[in-house]
C-alpha positions as CSV (number, residue, x, y, z in Angstrom):
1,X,-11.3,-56.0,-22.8
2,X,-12.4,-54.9,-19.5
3,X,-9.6,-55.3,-16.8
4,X,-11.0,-55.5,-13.5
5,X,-8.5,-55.2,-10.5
6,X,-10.1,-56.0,-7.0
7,X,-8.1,-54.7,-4.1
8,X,-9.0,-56.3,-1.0
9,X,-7.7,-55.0,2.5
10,X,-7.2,-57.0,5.6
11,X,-7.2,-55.4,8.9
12,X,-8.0,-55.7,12.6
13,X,-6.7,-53.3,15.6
14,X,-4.3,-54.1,18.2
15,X,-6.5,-53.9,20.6
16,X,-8.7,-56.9,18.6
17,X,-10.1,-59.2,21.3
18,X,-8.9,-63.0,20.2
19,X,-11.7,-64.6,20.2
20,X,-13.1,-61.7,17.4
21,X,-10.2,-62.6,15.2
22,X,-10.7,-66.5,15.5
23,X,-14.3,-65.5,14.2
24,X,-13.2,-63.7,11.1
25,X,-11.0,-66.0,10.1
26,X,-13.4,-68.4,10.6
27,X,-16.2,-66.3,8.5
28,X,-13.8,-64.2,6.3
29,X,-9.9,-65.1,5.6
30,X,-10.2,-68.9,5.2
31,X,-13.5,-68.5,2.9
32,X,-11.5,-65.9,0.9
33,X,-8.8,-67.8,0.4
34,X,-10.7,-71.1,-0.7
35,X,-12.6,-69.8,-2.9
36,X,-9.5,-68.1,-4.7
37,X,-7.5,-71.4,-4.5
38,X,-11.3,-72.9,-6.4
39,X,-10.4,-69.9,-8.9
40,X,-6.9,-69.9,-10.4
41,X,-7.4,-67.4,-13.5
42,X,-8.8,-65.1,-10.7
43,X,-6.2,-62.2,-9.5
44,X,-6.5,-60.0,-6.3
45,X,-4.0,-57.6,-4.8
46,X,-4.0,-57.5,-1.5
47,X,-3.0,-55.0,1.5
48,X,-2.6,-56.7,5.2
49,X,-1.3,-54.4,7.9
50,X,1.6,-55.8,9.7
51,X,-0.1,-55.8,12.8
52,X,-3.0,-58.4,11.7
53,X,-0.2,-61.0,10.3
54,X,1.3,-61.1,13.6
55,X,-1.3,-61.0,15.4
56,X,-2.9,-64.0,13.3
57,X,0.9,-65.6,14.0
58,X,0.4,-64.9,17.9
59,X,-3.3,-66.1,17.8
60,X,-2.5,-69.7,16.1
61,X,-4.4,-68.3,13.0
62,X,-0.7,-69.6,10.6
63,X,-2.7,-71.0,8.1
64,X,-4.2,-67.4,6.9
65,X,-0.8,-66.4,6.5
66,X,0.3,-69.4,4.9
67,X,-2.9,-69.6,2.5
68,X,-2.1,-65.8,1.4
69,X,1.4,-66.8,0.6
70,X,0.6,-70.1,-1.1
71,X,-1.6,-67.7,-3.2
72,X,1.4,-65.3,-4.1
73,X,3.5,-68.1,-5.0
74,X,0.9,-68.8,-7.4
75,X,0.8,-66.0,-8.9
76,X,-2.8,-65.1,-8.1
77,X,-2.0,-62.2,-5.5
78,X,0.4,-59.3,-5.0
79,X,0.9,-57.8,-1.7
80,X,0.8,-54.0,-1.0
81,X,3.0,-51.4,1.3
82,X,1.0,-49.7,4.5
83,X,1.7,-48.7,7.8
84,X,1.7,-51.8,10.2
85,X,-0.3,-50.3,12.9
86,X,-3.0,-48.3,10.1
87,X,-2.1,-45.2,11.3
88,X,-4.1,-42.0,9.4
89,X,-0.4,-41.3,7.7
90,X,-1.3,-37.3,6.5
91,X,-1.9,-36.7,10.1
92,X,1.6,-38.2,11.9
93,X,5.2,-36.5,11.6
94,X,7.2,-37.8,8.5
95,X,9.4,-39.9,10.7
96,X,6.4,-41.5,12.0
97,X,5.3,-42.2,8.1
98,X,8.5,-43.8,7.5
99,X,8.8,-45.9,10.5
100,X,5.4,-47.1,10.3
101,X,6.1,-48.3,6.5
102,X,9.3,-49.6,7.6
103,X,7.4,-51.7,10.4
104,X,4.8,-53.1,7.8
105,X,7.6,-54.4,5.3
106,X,9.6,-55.7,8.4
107,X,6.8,-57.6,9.3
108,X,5.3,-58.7,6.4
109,X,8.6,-60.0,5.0
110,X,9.0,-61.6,8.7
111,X,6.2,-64.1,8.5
112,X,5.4,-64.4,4.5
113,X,9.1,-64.4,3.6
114,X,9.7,-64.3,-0.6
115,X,5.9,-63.9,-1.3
116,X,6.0,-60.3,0.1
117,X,7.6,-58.0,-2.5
118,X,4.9,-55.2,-3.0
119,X,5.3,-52.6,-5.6
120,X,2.3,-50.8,-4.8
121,X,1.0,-48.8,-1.6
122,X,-2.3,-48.5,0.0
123,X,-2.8,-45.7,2.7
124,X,-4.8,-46.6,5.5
125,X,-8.2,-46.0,5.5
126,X,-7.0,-44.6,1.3
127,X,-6.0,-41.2,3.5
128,X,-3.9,-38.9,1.1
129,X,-2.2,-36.0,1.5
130,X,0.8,-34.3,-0.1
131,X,2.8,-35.5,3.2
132,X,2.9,-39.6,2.0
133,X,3.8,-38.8,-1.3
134,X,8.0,-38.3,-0.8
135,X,8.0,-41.4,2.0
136,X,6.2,-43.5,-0.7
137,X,8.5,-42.6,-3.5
138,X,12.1,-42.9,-1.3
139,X,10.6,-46.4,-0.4
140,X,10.9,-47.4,-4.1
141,X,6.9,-47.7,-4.5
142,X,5.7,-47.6,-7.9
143,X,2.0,-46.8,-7.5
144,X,-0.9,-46.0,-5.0
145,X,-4.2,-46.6,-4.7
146,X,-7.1,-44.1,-3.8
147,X,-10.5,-43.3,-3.4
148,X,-11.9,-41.7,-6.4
149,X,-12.9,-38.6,-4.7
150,X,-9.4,-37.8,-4.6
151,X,-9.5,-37.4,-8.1
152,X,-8.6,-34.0,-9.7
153,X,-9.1,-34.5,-13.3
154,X,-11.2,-36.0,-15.5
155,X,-12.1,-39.5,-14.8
156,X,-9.3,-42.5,-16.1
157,X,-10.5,-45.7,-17.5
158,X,-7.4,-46.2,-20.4
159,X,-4.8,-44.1,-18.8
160,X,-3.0,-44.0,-15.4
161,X,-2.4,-40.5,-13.9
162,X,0.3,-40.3,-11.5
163,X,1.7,-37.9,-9.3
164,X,5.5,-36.0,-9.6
165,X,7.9,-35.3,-7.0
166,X,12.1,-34.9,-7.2
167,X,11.7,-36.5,-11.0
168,X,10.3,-39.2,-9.9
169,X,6.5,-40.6,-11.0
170,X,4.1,-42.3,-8.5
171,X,1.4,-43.7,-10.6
172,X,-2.2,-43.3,-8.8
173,X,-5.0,-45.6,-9.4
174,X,-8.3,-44.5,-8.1
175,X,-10.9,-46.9,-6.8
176,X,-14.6,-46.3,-8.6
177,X,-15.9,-45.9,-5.2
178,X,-20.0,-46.4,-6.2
179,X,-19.1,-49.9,-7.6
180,X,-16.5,-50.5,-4.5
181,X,-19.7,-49.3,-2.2
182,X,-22.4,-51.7,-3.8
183,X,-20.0,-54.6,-3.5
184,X,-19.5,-53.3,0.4
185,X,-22.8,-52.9,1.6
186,X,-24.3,-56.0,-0.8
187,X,-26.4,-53.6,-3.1
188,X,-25.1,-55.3,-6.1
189,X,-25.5,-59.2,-7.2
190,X,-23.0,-60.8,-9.5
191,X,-24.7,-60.4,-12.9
192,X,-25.7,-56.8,-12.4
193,X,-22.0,-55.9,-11.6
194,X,-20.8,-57.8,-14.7
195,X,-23.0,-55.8,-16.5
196,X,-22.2,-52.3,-15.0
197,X,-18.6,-53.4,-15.6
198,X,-20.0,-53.3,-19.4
199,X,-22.1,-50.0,-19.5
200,X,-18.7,-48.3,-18.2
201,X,-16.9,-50.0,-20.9
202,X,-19.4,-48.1,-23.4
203,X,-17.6,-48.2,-26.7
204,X,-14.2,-48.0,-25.6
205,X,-11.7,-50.8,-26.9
206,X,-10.0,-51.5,-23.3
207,X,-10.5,-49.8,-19.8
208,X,-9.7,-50.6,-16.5
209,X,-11.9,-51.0,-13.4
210,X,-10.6,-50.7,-9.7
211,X,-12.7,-52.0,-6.6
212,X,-11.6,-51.7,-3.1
213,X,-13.2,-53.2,-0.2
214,X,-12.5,-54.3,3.3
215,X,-11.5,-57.9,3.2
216,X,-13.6,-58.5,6.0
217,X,-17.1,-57.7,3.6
218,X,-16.8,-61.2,2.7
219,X,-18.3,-63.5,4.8
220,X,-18.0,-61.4,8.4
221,X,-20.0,-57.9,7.3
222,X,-22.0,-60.2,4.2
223,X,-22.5,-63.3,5.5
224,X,-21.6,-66.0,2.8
225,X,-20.1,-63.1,0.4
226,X,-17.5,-64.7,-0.5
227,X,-19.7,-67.4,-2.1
228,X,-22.9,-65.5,-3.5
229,X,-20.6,-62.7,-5.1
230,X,-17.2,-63.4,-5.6
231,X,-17.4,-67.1,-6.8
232,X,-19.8,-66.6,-9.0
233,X,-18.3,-63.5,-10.6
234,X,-15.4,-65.5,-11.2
235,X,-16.9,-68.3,-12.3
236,X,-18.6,-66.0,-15.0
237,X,-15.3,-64.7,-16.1
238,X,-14.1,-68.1,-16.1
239,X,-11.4,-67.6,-19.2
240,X,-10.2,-70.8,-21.2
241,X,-6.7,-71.9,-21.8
242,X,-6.1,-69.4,-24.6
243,X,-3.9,-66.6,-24.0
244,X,-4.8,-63.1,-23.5
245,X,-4.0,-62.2,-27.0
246,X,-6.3,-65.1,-28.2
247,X,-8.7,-64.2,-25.8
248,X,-8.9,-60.5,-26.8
249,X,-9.4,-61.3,-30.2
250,X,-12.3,-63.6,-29.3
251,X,-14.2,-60.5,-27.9
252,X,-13.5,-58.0,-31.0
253,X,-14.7,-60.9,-33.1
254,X,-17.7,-61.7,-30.4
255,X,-18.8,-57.6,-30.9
256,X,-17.8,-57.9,-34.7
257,X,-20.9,-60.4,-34.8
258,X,-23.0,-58.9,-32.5
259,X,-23.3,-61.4,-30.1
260,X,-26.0,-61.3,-28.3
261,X,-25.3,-63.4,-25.3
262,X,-24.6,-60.9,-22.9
263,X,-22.9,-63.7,-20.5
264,X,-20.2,-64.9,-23.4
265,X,-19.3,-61.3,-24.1
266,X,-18.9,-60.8,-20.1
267,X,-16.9,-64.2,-20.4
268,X,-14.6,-63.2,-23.6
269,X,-14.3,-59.2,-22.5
270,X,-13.9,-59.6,-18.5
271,X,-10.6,-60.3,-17.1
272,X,-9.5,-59.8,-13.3
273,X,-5.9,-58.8,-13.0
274,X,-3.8,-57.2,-10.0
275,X,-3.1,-53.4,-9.9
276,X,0.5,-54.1,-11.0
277,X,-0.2,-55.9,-14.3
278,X,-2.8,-52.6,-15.4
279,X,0.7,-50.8,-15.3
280,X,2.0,-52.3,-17.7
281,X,-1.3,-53.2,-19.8
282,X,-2.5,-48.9,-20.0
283,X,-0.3,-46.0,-20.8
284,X,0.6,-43.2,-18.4
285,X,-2.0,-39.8,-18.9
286,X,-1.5,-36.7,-16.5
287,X,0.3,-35.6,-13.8
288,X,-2.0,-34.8,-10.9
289,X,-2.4,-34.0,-7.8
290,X,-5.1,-35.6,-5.4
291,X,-7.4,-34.4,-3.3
292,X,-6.6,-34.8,0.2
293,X,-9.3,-37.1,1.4
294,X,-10.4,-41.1,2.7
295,X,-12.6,-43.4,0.9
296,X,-15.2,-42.6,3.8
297,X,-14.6,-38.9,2.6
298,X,-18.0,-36.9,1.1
299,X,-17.8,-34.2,-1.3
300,X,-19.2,-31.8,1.4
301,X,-16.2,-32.8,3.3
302,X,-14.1,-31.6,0.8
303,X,-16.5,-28.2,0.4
304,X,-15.6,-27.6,4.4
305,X,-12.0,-28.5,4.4
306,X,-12.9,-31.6,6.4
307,X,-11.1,-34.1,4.4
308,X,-10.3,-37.1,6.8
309,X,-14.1,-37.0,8.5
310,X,-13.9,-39.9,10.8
311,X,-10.3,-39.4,12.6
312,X,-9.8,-35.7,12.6
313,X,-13.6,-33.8,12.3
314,X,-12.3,-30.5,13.0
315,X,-15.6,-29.7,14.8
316,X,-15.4,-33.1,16.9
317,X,-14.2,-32.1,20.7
318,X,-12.9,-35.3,21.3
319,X,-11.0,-36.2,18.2
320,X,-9.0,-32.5,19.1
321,X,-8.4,-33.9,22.7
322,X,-6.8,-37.3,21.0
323,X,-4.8,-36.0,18.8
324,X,-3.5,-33.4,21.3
325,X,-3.0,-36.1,23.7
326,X,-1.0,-38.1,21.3
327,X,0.8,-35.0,20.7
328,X,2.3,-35.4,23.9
329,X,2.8,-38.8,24.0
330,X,5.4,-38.0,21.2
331,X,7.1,-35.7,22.4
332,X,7.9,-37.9,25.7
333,X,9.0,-40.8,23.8
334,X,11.0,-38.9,22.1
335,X,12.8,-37.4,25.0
336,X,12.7,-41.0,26.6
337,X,14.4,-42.5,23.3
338,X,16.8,-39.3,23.3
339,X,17.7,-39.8,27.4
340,X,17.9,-43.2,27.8
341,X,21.4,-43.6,29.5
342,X,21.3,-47.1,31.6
343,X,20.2,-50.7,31.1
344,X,16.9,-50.2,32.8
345,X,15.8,-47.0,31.2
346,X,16.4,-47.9,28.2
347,X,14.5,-50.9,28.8
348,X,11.5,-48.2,29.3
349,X,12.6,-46.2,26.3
350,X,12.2,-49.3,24.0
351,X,9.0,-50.0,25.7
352,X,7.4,-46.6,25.3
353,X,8.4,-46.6,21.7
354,X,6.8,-50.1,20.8
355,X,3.8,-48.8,22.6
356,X,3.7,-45.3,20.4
357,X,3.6,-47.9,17.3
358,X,0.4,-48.8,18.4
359,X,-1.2,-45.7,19.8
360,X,-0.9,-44.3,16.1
361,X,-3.9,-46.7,15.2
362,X,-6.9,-45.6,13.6
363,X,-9.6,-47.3,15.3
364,X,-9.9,-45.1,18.2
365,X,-10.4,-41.9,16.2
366,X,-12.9,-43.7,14.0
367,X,-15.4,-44.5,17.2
368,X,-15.2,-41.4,18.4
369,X,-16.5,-39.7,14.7
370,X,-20.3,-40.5,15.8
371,X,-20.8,-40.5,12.1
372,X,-22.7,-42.7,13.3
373,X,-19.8,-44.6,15.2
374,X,-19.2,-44.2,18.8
375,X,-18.6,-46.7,21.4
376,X,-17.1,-45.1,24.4
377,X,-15.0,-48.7,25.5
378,X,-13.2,-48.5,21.9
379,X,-12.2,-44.8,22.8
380,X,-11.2,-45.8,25.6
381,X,-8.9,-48.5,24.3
382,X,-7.1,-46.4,22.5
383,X,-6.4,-43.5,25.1
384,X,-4.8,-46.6,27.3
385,X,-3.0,-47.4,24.3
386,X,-1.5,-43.5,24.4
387,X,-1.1,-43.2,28.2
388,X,0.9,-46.8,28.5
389,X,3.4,-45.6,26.6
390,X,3.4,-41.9,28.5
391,X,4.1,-43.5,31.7
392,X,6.8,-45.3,30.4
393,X,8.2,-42.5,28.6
394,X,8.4,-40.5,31.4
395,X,9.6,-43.5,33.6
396,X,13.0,-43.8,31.4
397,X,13.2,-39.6,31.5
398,X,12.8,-40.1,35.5
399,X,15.3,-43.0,35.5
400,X,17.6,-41.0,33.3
401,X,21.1,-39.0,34.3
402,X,19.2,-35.8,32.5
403,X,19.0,-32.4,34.4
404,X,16.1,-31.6,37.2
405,X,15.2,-29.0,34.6
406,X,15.1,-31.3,32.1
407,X,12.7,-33.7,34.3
408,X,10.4,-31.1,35.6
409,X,9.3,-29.8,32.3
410,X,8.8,-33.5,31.3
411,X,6.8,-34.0,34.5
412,X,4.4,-30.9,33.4
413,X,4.0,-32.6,30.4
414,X,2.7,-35.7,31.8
415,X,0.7,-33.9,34.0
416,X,-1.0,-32.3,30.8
417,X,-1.3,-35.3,29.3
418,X,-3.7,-36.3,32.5
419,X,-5.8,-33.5,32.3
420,X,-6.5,-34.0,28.8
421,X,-7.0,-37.9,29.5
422,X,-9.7,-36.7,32.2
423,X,-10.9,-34.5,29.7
424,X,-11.6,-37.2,27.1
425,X,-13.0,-39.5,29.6
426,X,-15.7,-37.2,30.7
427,X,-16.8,-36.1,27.5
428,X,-17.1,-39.8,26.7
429,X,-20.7,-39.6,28.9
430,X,-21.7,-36.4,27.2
């Protein structure tokens, strides 16, 4: 048997203009989820930051939401942790990790109620570094999900490594990122994957396959992807009524024999399942521990110490200037939420610390990587994302009972923050 267990991952930013997400639902989500509903032995896990389900909530997108849970209920999806606002976790404080997980489950239980229940996690943007792993395990997830760069030993197929901290086991799955890629970037049609899923078989009895792709590859990136790929993979894979033990036997006898047909052996030996049933279908191998690294991570990344390429180039001007800004931003919320001592500055407070939520999001580090992406309005975005919830910040510290001390090292601090936004704005024409 080859298990093959597709993890798809839905996301848009904040800052996502309305009319952009009205169009990938249009092209992407409702496609998706059709031709799932048209496939009922098929089985996806699924990630969705907690910022797209509300946003699809505030948009009058319900029926997404409702067509992902329908498909829980049924059995055919499990839902993954993340950080609502798909922050680069590695690179934010641990209280940051924790709150943005905490945020994502809040949310996701908010609007897809019992059909939320994830045992597994997937980092944004697969980011890992040692930092995730204790938040991960004290929020009672089983397993994560990686690129397979990250990968420190040698390559599992039949065996799930995991990695150890305070006694506990986090079971790590890693994507096969040149399959996950061809899929992406439509280098692969459905009867040349089937097959590759067979040549990495080889002779081995049972292995396991992960794929991992933006959600939005199908039918917004790959026009009609859902439809020229994924339906007709799983209409290949089509199983009958039988039981997987039935079924398994079917495809030992169908080798036994030598069948030829390379389309029934696909159909007998191919069998899509979510990332929680190859737990308990493979035994556990190794401890390890992964590479820190992204799935948009290169191995000469890795040679330079670069491992997070596209949201923290440590020879990108820019991405220093962010995060320093965002540094700051921090630290005045913090004060803000710590100084907070009347009705109306703690109105602030609240207001600076919803805003911070959203500043953590990835997209504005990603634009600025000009590998090859840059788009100076994007950048932008984000920086007003950051600097909204400075001034309010240092509105609730100005508002506040706190010492004049207190205020005028805050008030240097915003003044920093300034330079360095004037800083970032100007190197956004060089």
């Amino acid at each position: 048997m080859i298990y093959w267990a597709q993890v798809l991952h839905f996301y848009q930013p904040p800052t996502q203009d309305p009319s952009v997400l009205h169009r990938i639902c249009d092209e992407s989500y409702r496609p998706l989820i059709r031709v799932l509903l048209q496939h009922p032995h098929a089985r996806v896990t699924v990630n969705i930051c907690g910022v797209l389900t509300e946003m699809l909530h505030d948009c009058g997108q319900d029926d997404v939401v409702d067509g992902l849970g329908q498909l829980a209920e049924r059995g055919q999806i499990e839902f993954t942790g993340s950080g609502k606002y798909h922050p680069i976790l590695p690179l934010i404080p641990p209280k940051e990790i924790d709150r943005q997980i905490q945020l994502n489950l809040e949310t996701n239980r908010r609007f897809l109620g019992k059909a939320y229940k994830p045992e597994g996690f997937f980092s944004p943007e697969m980011c890992y570094g040692k930092e995730i792993v204790s938040p991960l395990v004290n929020s009672g997830y089983q397993w994560m999900v990686l690129s397979g760069i990250a990968c420190p030993d040698n390559w599992p197929v039949d065996i799930i490594h995991y990695v150890e901290h305070n006694g506990k086991r986090l079971m790590t799955f890693f994507r096969d990122d040149i399959v996950s890629n061809r899929i992406s970037f439509d280098r692969v049609g459905p009867a040349e994957f089937l097959d590759n899923l067979m040549q990495i078989k080889g002779d081995r009895r049972e292995i396991y396959v992960v794929t991992a792709t933006d959600a939005e590859t199908f039918g917004h990136h790959v026009k009609h992807w859902e439809e020229l790929f994924l339906a007709r993979v799983y209409g290949q894979i089509q199983p009958s009524e039988k039981p997987l033990a039935v079924a398994k036997q079917a495809a030992a006898l169908a080798d036994h024999r030598g069948d030829s047909s390379a389309d029934a052996r696909v159909t007998q030996a191919v069998r899509a399942v979510t990332v929680s049933q190859l737990v308990r279908l493979f035994p556990l191998g190794t401890p390890v521990e992964p590479k820190p690294s992204s799935w948009s991570t290169f191995q000469e990344d890795l040679a330079v110490g670069n491992p997070y390429p596209l949201w923290r180039d440590k020879d990108n001007e820019i991405h220093r200037l962010q995060w320093e800004h965002l540094g700051i931003c921090l630290e005045l919320v913090d004060k803000a939420v710590e100084v907070g001592d009347s009705e109306e500055s703690r109105r602030s407070a609240t207001v600076a610390r919803g805003l911070l939520d959203r500043a953590w999001y990835s997209c504005q580090f990603w634009w600025a990587s000009r590998r090859p992406m840059w788009d100076i309005n994007l950048v932008h975005k984000g920086l007003l994302e950051q600097w909204q919830a400075i001034v309010n910040a240092y509105r609730t510290i100005n508002l506040s009972q706190a010492d004049q001390d207190t205020k005028r090292v805050y008030y240097h601090k915003l003044i920093a923050a300034r330079n360095l936004r004037d800083k970032i704005t100007d190197g956004l024409f060089v």
